[in-house]
Structure formats: structure tokens, C-alpha cells
C-alpha positions as CSV (number, residue, x, y, z in Angstrom):
1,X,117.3,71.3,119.7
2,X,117.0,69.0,122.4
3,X,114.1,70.8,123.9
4,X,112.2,70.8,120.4
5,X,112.6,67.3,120.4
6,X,110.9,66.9,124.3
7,X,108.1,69.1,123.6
8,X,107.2,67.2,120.4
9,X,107.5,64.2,122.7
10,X,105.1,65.7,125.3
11,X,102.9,66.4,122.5
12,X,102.8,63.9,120.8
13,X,102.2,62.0,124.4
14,X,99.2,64.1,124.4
15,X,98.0,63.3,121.1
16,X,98.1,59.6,121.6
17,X,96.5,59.3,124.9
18,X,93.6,62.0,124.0
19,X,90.1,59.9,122.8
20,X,89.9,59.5,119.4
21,X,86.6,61.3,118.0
22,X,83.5,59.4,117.7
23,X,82.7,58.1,114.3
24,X,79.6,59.1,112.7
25,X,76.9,56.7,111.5
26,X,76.2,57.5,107.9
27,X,72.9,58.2,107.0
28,X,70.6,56.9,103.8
29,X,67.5,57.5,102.3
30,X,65.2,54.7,100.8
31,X,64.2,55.0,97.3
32,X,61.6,52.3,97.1
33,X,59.7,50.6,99.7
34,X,60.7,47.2,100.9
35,X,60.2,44.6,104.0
36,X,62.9,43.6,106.0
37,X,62.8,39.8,105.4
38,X,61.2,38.3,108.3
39,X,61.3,41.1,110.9
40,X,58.3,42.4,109.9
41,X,59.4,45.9,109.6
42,X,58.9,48.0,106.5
43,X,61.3,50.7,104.9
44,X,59.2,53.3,103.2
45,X,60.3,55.3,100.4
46,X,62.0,58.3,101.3
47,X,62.7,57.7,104.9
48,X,66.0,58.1,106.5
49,X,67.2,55.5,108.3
50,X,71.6,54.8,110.2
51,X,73.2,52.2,108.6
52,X,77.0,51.2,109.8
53,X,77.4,48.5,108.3
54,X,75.8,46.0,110.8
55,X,73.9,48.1,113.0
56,X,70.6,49.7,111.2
57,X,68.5,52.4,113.4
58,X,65.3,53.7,112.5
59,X,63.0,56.3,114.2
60,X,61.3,55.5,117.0
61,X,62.9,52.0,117.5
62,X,65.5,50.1,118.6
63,X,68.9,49.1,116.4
64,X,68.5,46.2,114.8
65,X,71.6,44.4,113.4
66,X,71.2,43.3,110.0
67,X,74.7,43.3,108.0
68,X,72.7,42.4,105.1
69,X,71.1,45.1,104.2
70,X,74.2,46.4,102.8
71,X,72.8,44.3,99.6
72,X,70.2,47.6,99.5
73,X,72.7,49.7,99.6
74,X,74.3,47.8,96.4
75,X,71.0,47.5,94.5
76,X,70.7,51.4,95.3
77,X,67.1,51.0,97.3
78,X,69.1,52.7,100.4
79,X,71.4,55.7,99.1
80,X,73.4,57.8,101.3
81,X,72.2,61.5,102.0
């Protein structure tokens, strides 16, 4: 019994120093075309863009943080794919 209990120690030593896996960014697809306020930068209908809540990435560019497009996401302009 007692060595039960020390290898479920050990393991679950293991277990909580091993990295935890990396989260993945969801992805979401525009269903209209709008501007990004004053940034200048346009979502066109259809394209896939990151979105994690703050953090948005498009192709070919770097993130941008804007937390508030999560109002697209709730107006369904941006839905997830």
C-alpha cells in the first residue's frame, strides 16, 4: 500500500511540474463587412481572422489588441468556425 501511495506521489509530482498545453486561439469568420473604428483596417465578409478575447490577428499583419470587438462577436458579425 505504501508503495501505491509513493508512486502516485511521484506521479502526480510529474503531472504538476510538466507544462500545461498551450491554449488555442479560437478562430471566426466575418459575416458582413465592417471597419475597425479608427484603425483603418477593414474586416471583409468571410475572412477568418484569431480572436482571444483581447488579442485580434489577421493575415498578413501584426496582432492588434482590441478587447472590443467581442461586441462583433455578440451582434454575430464575427462567428466562430
Amino acid at each position: 500500500m505504501t508503495e501505491t501511495l509513493e508512486s502516485l506521489a511521484e506521479v502526480w509530482a510529474e503531472i504538476r511540474q510538466s507544462p500545461a498545453p498551450p491554449k488555442r486561439t479560437p478562430f471566426y469568420a466575418a459575416t458582413r463587412r465592417f471597419q475597425l473604428g479608427n484603425l483603418g483596417v477593414h474586416i471583409e465578409m468571410g475572412m477568418r481572422v484569431s480572436f482571444d478575447g483581447r488579442m485580434l490577428g489577421l493575415p498578413g499583419r501584426d496582432p492588434i489588441e482590441i478587447p472590443q470587438l467581442r461586441a462583433a462577436i455578440e451582434l454575430g458579425w464575427l462567428v466562430p468556425v
